[in-house]
C-alpha positions in Angstrom: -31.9 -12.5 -36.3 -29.6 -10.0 -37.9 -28.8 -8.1 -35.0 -27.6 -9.2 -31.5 -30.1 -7.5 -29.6 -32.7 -10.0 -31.6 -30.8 -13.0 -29.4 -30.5 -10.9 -26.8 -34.4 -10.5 -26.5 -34.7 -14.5 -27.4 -32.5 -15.1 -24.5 -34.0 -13.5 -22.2 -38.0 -13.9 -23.2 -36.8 -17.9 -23.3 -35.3 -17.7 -19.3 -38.6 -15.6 -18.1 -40.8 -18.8 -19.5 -39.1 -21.2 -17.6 -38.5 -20.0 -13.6 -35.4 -16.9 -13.8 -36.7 -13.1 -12.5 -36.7 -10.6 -15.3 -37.5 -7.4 -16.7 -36.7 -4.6 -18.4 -35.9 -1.9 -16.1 -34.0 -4.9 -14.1 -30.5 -2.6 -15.1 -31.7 -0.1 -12.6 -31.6 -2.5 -9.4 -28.0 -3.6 -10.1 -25.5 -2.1 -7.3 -22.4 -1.2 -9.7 -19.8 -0.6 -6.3 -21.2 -3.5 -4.9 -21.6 -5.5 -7.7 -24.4 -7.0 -6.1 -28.7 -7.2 -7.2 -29.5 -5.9 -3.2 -33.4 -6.5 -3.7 -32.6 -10.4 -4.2 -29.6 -10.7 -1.7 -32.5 -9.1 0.9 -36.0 -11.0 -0.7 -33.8 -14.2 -1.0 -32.8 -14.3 2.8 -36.2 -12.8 4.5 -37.9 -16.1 2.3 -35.6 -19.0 3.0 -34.3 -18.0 6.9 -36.6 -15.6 8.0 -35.6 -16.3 11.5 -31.9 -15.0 10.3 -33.5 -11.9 9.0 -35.4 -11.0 12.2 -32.1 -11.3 14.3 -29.9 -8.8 11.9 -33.0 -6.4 12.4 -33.0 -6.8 16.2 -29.4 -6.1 16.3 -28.9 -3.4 13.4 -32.7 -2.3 13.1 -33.1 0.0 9.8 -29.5 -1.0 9.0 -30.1 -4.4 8.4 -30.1 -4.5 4.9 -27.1 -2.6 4.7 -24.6 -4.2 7.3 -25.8 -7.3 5.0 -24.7 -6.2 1.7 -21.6 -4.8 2.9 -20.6 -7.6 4.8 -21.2 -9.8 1.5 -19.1 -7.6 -0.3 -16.4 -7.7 1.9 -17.0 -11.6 2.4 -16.8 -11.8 -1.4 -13.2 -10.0 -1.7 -11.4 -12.0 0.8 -12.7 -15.5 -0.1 -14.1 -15.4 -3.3 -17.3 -16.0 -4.9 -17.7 -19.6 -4.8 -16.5 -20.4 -1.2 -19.3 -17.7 -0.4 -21.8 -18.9 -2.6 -21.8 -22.4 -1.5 -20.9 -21.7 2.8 -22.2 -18.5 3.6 -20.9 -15.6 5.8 -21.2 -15.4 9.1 -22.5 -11.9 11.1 -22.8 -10.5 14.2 -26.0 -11.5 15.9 -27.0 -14.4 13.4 -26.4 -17.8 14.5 -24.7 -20.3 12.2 -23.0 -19.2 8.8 -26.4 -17.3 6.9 -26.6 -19.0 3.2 -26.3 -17.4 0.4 -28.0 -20.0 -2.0 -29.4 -23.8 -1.6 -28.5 -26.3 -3.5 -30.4 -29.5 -4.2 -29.1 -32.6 -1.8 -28.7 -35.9 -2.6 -31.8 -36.8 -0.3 -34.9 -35.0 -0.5 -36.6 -36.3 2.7 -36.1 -33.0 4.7 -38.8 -30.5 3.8 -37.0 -27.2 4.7 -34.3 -28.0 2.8 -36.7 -28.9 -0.2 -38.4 -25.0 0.4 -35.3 -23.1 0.9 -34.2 -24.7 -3.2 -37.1 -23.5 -4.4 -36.6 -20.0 -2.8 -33.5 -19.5 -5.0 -33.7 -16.4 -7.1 -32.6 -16.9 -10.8 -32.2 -13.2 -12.6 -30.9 -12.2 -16.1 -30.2 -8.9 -16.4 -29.4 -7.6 -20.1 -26.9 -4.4 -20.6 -25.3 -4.2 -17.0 -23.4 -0.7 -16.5 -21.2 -2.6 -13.9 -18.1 -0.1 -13.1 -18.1 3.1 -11.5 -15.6 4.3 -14.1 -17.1 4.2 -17.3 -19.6 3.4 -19.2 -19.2 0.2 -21.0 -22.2 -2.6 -20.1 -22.4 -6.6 -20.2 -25.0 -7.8 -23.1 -26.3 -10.4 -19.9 -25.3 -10.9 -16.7 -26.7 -14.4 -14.4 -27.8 -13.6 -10.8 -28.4 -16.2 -8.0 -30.1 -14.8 -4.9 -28.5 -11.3 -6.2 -24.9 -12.5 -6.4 -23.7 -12.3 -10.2 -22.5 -15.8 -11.1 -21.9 -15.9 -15.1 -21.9 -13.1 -17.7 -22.2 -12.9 -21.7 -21.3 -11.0 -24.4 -23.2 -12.1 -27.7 -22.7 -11.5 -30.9 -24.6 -12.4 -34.6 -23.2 -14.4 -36.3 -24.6 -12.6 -39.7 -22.4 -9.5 -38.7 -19.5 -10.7 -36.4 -18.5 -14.2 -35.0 -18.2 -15.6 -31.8 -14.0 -14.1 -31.8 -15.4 -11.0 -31.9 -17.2 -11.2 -28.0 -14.3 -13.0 -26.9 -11.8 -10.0 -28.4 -14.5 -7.7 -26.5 -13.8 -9.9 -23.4 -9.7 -9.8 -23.7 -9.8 -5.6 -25.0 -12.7 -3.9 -23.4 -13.7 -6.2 -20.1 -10.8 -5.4 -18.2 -11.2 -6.7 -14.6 -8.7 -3.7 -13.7 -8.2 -0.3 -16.0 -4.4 0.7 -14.5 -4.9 3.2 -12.1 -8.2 2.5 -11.1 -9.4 -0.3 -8.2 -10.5 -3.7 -9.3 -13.9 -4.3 -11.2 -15.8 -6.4 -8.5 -18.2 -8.2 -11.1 -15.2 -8.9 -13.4 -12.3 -9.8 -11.0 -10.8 -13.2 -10.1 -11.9 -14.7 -7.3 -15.0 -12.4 -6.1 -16.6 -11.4 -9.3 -18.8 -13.7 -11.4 -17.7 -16.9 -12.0 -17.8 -17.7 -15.6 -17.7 -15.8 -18.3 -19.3 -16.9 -21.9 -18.8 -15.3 -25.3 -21.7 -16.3 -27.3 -23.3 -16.4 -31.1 -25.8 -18.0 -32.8 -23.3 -20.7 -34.0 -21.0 -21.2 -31.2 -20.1 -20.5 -27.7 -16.4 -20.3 -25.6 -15.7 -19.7 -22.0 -13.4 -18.7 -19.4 -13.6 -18.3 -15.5 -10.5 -16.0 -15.2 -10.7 -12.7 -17.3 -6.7 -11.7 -17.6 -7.5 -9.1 -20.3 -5.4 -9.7 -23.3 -4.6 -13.0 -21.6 -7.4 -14.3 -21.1 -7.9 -17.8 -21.9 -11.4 -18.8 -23.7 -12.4 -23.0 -24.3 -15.0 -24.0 -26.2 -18.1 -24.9 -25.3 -19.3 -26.7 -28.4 -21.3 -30.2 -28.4 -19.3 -30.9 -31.7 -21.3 -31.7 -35.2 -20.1 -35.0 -36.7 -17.1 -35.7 -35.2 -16.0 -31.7 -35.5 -16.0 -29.1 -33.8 -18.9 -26.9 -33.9 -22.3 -27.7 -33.1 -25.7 -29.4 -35.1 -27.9 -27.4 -36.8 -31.2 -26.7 -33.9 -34.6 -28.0 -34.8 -36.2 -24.5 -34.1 -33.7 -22.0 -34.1 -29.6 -21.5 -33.1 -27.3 -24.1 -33.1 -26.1 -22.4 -29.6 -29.7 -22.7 -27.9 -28.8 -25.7 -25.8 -26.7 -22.9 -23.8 -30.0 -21.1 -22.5 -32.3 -23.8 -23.1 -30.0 -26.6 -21.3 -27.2 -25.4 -19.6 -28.8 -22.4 -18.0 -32.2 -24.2 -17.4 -32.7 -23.8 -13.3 -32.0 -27.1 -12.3 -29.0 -27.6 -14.5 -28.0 -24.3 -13.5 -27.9 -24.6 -9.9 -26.7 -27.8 -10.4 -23.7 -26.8 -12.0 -22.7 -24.1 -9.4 -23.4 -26.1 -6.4 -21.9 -29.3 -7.9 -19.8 -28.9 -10.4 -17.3 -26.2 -10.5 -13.9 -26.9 -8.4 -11.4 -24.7 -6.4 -7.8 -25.0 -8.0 -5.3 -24.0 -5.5 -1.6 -23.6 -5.5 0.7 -25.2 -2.8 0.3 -22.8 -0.1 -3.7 -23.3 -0.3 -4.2 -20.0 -2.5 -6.7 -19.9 -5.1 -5.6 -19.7 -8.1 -8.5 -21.0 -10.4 -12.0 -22.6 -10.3 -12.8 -25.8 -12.9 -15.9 -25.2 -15.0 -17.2 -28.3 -17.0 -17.5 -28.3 -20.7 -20.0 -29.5 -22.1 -19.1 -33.2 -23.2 -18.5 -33.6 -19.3 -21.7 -32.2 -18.3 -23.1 -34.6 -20.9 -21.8 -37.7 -20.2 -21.2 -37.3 -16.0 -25.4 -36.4 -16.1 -26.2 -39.7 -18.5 -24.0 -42.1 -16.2 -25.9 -40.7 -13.0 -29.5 -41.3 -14.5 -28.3 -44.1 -16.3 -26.9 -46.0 -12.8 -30.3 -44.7 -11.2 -32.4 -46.6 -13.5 -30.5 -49.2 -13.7 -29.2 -49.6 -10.3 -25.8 -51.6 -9.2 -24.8 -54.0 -11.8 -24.7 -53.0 -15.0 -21.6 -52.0 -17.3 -20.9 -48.9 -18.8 -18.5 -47.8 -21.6 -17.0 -44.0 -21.9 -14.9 -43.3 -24.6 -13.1 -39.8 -23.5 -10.1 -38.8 -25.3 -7.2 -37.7 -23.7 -6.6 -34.2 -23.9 -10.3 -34.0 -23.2 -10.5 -33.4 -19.6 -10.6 -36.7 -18.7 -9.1 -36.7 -15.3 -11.5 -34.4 -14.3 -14.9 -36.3 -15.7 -13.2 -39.2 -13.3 -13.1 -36.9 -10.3 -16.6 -36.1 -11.0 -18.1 -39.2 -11.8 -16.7 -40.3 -8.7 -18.3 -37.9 -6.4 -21.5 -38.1 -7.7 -21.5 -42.2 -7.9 -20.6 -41.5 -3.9 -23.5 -39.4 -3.9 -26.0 -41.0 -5.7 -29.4 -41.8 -3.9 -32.2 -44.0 -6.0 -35.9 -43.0 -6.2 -36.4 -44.0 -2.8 -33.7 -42.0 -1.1 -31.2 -45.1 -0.5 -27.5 -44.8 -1.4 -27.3 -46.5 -4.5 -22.9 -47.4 -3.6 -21.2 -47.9 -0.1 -18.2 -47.3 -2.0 -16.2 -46.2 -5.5 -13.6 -47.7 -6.2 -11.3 -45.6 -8.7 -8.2 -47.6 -10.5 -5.5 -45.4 -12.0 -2.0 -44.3 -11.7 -2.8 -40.7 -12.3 -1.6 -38.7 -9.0 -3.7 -35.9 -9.9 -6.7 -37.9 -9.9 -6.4 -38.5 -6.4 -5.7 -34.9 -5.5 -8.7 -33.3 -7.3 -11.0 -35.9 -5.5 -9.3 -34.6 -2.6 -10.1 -30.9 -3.5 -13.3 -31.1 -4.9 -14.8 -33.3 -2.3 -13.4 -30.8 0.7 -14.2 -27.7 -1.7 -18.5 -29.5 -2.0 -18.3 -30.3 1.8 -15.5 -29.1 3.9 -15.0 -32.5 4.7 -11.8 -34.4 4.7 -10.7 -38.2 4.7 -13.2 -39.3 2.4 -10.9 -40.7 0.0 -8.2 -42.9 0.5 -5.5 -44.0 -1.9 -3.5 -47.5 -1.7 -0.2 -47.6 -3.8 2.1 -50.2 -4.3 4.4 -49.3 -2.0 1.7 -50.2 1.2 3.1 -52.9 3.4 0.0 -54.7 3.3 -2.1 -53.8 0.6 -5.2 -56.4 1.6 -5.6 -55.1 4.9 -5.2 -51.7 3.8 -7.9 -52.1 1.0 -10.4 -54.2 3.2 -10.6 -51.9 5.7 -10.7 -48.7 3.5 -13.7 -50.5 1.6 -15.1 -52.1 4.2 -14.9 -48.9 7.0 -17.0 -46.6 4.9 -14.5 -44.7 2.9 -16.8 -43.1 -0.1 -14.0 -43.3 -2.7 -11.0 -45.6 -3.0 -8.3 -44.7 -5.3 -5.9 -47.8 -6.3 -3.0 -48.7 -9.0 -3.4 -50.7 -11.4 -0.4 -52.5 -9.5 -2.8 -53.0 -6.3 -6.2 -53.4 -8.8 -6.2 -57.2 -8.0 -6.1 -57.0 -4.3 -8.7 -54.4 -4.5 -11.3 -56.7 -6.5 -10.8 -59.6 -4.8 -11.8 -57.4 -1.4 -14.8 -55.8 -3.5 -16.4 -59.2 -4.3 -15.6 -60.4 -0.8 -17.3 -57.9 0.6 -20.1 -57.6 -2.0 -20.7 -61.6 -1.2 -20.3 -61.5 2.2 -21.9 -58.1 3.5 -24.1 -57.2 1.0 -22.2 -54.0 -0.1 -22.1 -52.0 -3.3 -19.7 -51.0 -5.6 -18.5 -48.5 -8.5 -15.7 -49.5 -9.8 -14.0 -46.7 -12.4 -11.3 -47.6 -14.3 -8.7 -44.9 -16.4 -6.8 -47.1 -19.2 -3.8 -44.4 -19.4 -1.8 -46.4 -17.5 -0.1 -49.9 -18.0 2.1 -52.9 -16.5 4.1 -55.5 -17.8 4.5 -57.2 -14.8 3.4 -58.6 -11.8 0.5 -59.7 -10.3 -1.8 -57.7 -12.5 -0.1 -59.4 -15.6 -0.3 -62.6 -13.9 -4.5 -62.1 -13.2 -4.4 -60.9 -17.4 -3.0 -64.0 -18.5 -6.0 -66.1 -16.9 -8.3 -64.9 -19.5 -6.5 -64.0 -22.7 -7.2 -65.0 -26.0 -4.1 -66.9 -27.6 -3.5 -63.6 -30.2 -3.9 -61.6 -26.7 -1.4 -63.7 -25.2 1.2 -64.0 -27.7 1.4 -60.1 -27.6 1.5 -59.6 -23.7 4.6 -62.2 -24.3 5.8 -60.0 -27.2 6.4 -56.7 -24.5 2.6 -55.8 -24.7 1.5 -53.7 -21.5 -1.5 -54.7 -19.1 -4.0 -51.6 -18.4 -6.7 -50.8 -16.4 -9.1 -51.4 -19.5 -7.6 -55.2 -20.0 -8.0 -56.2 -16.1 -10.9 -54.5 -15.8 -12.3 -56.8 -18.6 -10.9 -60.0 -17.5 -12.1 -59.6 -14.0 -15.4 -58.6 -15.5 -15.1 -61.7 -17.9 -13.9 -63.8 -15.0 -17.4 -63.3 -12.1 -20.2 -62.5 -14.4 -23.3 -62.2 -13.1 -22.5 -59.8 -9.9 -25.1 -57.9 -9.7 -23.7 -55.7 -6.6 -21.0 -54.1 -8.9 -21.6 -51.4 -11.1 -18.0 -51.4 -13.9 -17.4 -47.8 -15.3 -14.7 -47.6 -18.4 -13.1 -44.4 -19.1 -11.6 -45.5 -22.5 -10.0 -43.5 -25.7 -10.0 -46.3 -28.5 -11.8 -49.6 -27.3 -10.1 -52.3 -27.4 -12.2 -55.6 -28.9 -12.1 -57.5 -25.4 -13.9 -54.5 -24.2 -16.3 -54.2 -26.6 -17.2 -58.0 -26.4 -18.1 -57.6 -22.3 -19.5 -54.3 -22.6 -21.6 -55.6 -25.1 -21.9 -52.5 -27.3 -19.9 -50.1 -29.4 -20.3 -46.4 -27.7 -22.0 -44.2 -29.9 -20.7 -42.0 -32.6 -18.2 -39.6 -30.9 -20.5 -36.5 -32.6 -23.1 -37.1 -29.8 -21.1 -35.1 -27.6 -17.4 -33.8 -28.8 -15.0 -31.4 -26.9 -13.8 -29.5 -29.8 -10.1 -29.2 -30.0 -8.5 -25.4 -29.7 -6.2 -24.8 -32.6 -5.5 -28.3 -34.5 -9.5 -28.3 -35.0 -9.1 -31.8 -34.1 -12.2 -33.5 -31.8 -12.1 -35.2 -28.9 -14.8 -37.3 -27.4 -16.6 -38.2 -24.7 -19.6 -40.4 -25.1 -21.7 -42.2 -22.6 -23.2 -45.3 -23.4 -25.7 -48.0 -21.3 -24.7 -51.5 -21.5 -27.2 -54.1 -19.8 -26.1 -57.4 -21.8 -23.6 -58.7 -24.2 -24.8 -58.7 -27.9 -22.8 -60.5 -30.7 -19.7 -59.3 -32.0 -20.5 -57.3 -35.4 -18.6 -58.9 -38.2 -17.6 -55.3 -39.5 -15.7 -55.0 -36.1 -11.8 -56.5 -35.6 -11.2 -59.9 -35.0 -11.5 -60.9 -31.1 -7.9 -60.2 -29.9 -6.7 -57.2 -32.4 -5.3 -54.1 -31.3 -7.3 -52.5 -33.3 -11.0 -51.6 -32.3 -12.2 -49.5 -34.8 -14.6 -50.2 -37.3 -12.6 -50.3 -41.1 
């Protein structure tokens, strides 16, 4: 595997085994002014709304295909790739918005739905001449129903390095040469959406090429505790990219799920949130964890800040919302999320309206509500999907949860972010119930309260409810933690978000909890502040 083209043809031989469109001459169908693959926009359409495709023909006749592809291309420029992508366009003489992909739903009772999924076209196409203006050409480029949504540049790692395809990126893949119009498949918002630079050891990734500004993150799984990533059983180290990331599934799962709008005050787009790869990990585990399990059980995160966090909250949120068990019944009538982060509640708010157009499905209760109890109760009680509350208002909001939970039957995720903490008040005053008397002594001592410690003490306080699902999105662990959750999480090499420039890791590791085990005499003594092993 000297050469990149050796990778290249490992790739691509690897996606063609396992459900994506491919072949060799594929380079000739690719549309370079309108950065489209027309023979899957067209095939992709006449198989999963056939009844969409007769209407453009009664209306346009021979120009059908055409007055399609243009109008996608135009579609494309004004709103961008992903608002298209996920809501369609809407033409003259089809009725409703036409799609341009389907993703998988939470249910999977409806039939058509289930037929239009498996319609979706999944093409790789290797050494894309994609501008009208030279002659340079992407090593890959990922198609979905003929829309490009990902390219790659790779490189070996026995003659250059993973720097090298991202240089190529920020020098040579210029989304606009001055003087010339936009490239369409490289430009921010209406080209492809992600961009990876690739080698056999390690792989980065952007979503807004910027030329020599360009911004790259890596998309490592870390190797002990570093960055980097374990040595593969039967190849590269980088083979969970094709092999994982870009299986079908995953894949569509990612673009119809996963990546979120990021837009400035006055609504404009400005961005779009990929996930690395420690938050694909440890968002996917939770889900099939909770749907094994079902409500009930206790689950430990440690995520270190810096890491993306905020946004692994936003997700796990909207998919514990989501979530449906084998049988096609919502797991949760509500998630309850505890945290002072602002931003928090604003990216549920866009990424929730950016999946489904829909808003007022989260609500938020501060401290400063008149009457927090009857503004909880009735947000939890009337159907809300999330709940975002302080930690200030994180009593009043679990004493509602088990009252309903006891009362009506419903189900709860509760989430809790230990960034922030309190001294005071009625939170402190909850804390104090349950402390150890080393515990105690350093609340009295100017010790804070967070989310992690009430969180544990209500936990500690009404075991046994089996209609509430606790989530903990924790850096370091404290002991009291560790004692309810039952479990250490494991090592933070499973899945590590590499650091950019310090080389430091940060981690994000998903554990299951199901009962408390005894506390391991290597650990701290019950009541430390510190929870690491010595």
């Amino acid at each position: 595997m000297h050469k990149e083209i050796h990778l290249e043809d490992e790739i691509c031989a690897h996606l063609a085994a396992h459900g994506w469109a491919y072949a060799a001459k594929d380079p000739d169908g690719y549309d370079r002014a309108r950065a489209l693959y027309p023979a899957d926009v067209l095939a992709w359409v006449q198989a999963a709304q056939p009844d969409a495709w007769a209407a453009l023909q009664k209306h346009h006749g021979t120009k059908a295909g055409d007055t399609l592809l243009d109008r996608l291309r135009v579609q494309l420029d004004q709103r961008g790739a992903l608002d298209v992508l996920r809501f369609g366009i809407e033409l003259m003489g089809v009725k409703g918005a036409l799609r341009l992909a389907q993703f998988r739903p939470a249910m999977t009772l409806n039939a058509e739905v289930s037929a239009r999924y498996q319609a979706n076209i999944l093409r790789v196409v290797r050494q894309v001449r994609y501008s009208l203006h030279h002659e340079n050409c992407l090593d890959l480029v990922l198609f979905l129903n003929g829309m490009p949504v990902a390219s790659a540049e790779l490189k070996s790692d026995f003659t250059q390095s993973v720097d090298n395809a991202v240089d190529q990126y920020r020098f040579d893949r210029l989304p606009q040469t001055k003087g010339k119009p936009p490239e369409p498949l490289l430009s921010f918002p209406q080209g492809a959406l992600v961009h990876f630079a690739v080698s056999n050891l390690s792989v980065r990734m952007t979503t807004k090429l910027l030329g020599p500004d360009t911004r790259f993150l890596p998309f490592d799984r870390g190797c002990d505790g570093a960055a980097g990533n374990p040595p593969h059983p039967r190849g590269h180290r980088t083979a969970y990219l094709w092999e994982e990331v870009w299986e079908r599934d995953s894949w569509l799962e990612i673009l119809g799920r996963y990546l979120v709008p990021v837009k400035n005050d006055k609504q404009q787009l400005t961005g779009v949130i990929f996930p690395r790869w420690h938050q694909l990990d440890v968002t996917r585990n939770l889900q099939a964890a909770v749907r094994q399990d079902g409500p009930g059980a206790r689950y430990l995160v440690q995520h270190s800040a810096g890491s993306g966090k905020t946004n692994s909250i936003a997700w796990t949120a909207h998919f514990l919302a989501e979530l449906h068990d084998a049988a096609d019944k919502k797991v949760f009538d509500t998630v309850l999320v505890i945290s002072d982060r602002n931003v928090i509640d604003g990216q549920l708010q866009e990424a929730l309206f950016g999946f489904e157009r829909t808003k007022g499905v989260v609500a938020t209760i501060t401290n400063e509500e008149s009457s927090k109890s009857a503004k909880l109760a009735e947000a939890l009680g009337g159907g809300k999907k999330i709940v975002v509350c302080t930690i200030q208002t994180f009593p009043f909001a679990m004493q509602a949860v088990h009252e309903l939970a006891a009362t009506q039957g419903k189900r709860f995720a509760v989430i809790a972010d230990e960034a922030h903490s309190s001294q005071s008040g009625q939170a402190a005053a909850q804390l104090r119930k349950v402390l150890t008397q080393p515990e105690l002594e350093a609340l009295e001592d100017g010790g804070e309260v967070s989310t992690e410690d009430l969180l544990a003490a209500d936990m500690a306080a009404r075991a046994g409810q089996d209609a509430i699902t606790f989530v903990a999105f924790t850096a370091t662990p404290k002991g009291r933690t560790l004692e309810l959750f039952g479990t250490r999480p494991d090592p933070p090499s499973t899945s590590t978000a590499c650091a950019r420039r310090s080389r430091k890791a940060s981690s994000s590791t998903c554990c299951r909890i199901t009962s408390p085990t005894r506390w391991p005499s290597n650990w701290p003594a019950r009541g430390s502040r510190r929870a690491r092993p010595r």
